[in-house]
N, C-alpha and C positions, 0 to 999 in steps of 0.2 A: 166261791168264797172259801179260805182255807180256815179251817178251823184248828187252833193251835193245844197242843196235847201238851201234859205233864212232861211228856221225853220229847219232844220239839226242843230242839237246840237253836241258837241264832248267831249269825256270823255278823258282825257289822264290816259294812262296806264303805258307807258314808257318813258322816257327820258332819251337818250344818247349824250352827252357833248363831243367834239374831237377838244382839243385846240394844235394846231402846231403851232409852232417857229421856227424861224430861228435866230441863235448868229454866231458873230467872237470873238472869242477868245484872251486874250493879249498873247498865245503862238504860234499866226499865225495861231493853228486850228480851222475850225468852227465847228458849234453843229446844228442838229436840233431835235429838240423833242415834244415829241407828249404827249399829259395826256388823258385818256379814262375814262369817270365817268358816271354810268351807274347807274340808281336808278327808282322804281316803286312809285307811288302814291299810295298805297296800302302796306299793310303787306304782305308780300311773302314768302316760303319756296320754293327754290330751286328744281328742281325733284331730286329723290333721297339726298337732305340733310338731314340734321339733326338740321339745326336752322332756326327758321324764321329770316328775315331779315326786319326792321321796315320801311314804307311808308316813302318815300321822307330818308332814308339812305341809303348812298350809298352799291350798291352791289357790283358793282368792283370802284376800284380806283387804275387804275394804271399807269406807264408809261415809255415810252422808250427814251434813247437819244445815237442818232448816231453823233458821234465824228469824222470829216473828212478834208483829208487836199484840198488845191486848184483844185490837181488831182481827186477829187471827192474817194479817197481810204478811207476805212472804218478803223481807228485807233483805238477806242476803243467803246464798245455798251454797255452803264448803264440802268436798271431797277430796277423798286420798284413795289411793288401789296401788298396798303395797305389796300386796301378792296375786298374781294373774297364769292366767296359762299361756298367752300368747301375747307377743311384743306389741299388738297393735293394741290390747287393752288400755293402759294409761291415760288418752284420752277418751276414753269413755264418760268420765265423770263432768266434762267441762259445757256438754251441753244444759244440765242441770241449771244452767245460771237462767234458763228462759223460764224458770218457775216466778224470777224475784217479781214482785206486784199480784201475784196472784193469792187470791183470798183461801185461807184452809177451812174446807166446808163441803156444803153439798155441791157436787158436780166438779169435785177436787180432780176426780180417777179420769173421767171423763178429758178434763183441760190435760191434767197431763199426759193423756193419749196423742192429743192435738197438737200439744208443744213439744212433744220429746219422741222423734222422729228412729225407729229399732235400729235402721243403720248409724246414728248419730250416738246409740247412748246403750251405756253398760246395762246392759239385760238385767243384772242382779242390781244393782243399784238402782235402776227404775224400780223393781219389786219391791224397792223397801219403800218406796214413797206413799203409799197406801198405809203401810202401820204406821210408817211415819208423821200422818196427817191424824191418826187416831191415837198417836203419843200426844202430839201437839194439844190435842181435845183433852185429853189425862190432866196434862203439867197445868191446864189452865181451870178445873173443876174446880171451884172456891175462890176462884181470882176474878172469875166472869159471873154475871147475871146468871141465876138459874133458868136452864129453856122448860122448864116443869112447867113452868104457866103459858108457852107458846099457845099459841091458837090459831088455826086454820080460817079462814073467810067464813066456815059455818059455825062456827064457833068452838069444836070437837079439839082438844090436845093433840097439839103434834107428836106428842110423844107416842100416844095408841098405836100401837102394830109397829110399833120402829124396830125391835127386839122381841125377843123369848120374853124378857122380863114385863114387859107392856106391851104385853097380846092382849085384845080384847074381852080374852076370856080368862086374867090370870089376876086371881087376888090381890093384887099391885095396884091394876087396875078399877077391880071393884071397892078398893080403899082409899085410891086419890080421886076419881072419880068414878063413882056409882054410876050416876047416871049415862055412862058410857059403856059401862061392864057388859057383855053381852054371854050370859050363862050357856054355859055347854052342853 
């Protein structure tokens, strides 16, 4: 592990941009979307391309938007990749339509392993589908039922141990429910 000193200097080499949104829609559905903007400080050729791609221009520029109604179901999923390193990227994005019908939830990351096959779909724009799904949970806090009263078959809050924030052992916990708090 490097440990960094007062006279540590740093060069940047890369910078990756990942701007999410969350909208409601005036046709009752919401959106969220994610833009991916990826660029070097430097003149770069891609490995195996065939162009260089100029310092501080972007190398990818792309992005996704998942289209969902209240139930959290997947209605419609738009992409664009207006910056790429290689000619075959463009349709990268078109497999994405296999998410429409699927629920934003537990076992989100998982189904999109299942549906969204590496040689079929943009690397980077599969990566955003994960925040993506945790935007979507964002834009809809106050629009949806609170899950603070879920409960388990034993009767114990689903929310205990989901997070840092309700751990079993964090004042959170021994405030919304005591009788669950388990001291340290």
């Amino acid at each position: 592990m490097a440990i960094e000193h007062e006279d540590t200097t740093r060069e940047e080499l890369h910078h990756r941009q990942i701007d999410l949104r969350g909208y409601r829609r005036s046709d009752g559905l919401f959106e969220a979307s994610a833009i991916l903007v990826d660029s070097k400080s430097h003149d770069f050729t891609p490995p195996g391309g065939a162009r260089m791609v100029r310092g501080h221009t972007p190398i990818h520029d792309m992005g996704a938007t998942l289209v969902f109604d209240a139930d959290m179901i997947v209605r419609d999923v738009r992409t664009y990749i207006r910056a790429h390193p290689y000619d075959q990227c463009p349709g990268g994005g078109d497999s994405l339509r296999a998410l429409i019908g699927l629920r934003i939830g537990a076992g989100w990351n998982s189904e999109v392993r299942k549906r969204l096959p590496s040689c079929d779909t943009c690397t980077h724009l599969k990566e955003l589908l994960g925040p993506l799904a945790s935007a979507a949970f964002q834009t809809m806090v106050g629009l949806r039922p609170s899950t603070l009263n879920d409960r388990d078959r034993d009767g114990r809050p689903v929310k205990i141990d989901s997070c840092h924030a309700y751990g079993a052992t964090r004042s959170l916990v021994k405030r919304l429910w005591p009788d669950y708090h388990t001291p340290t």
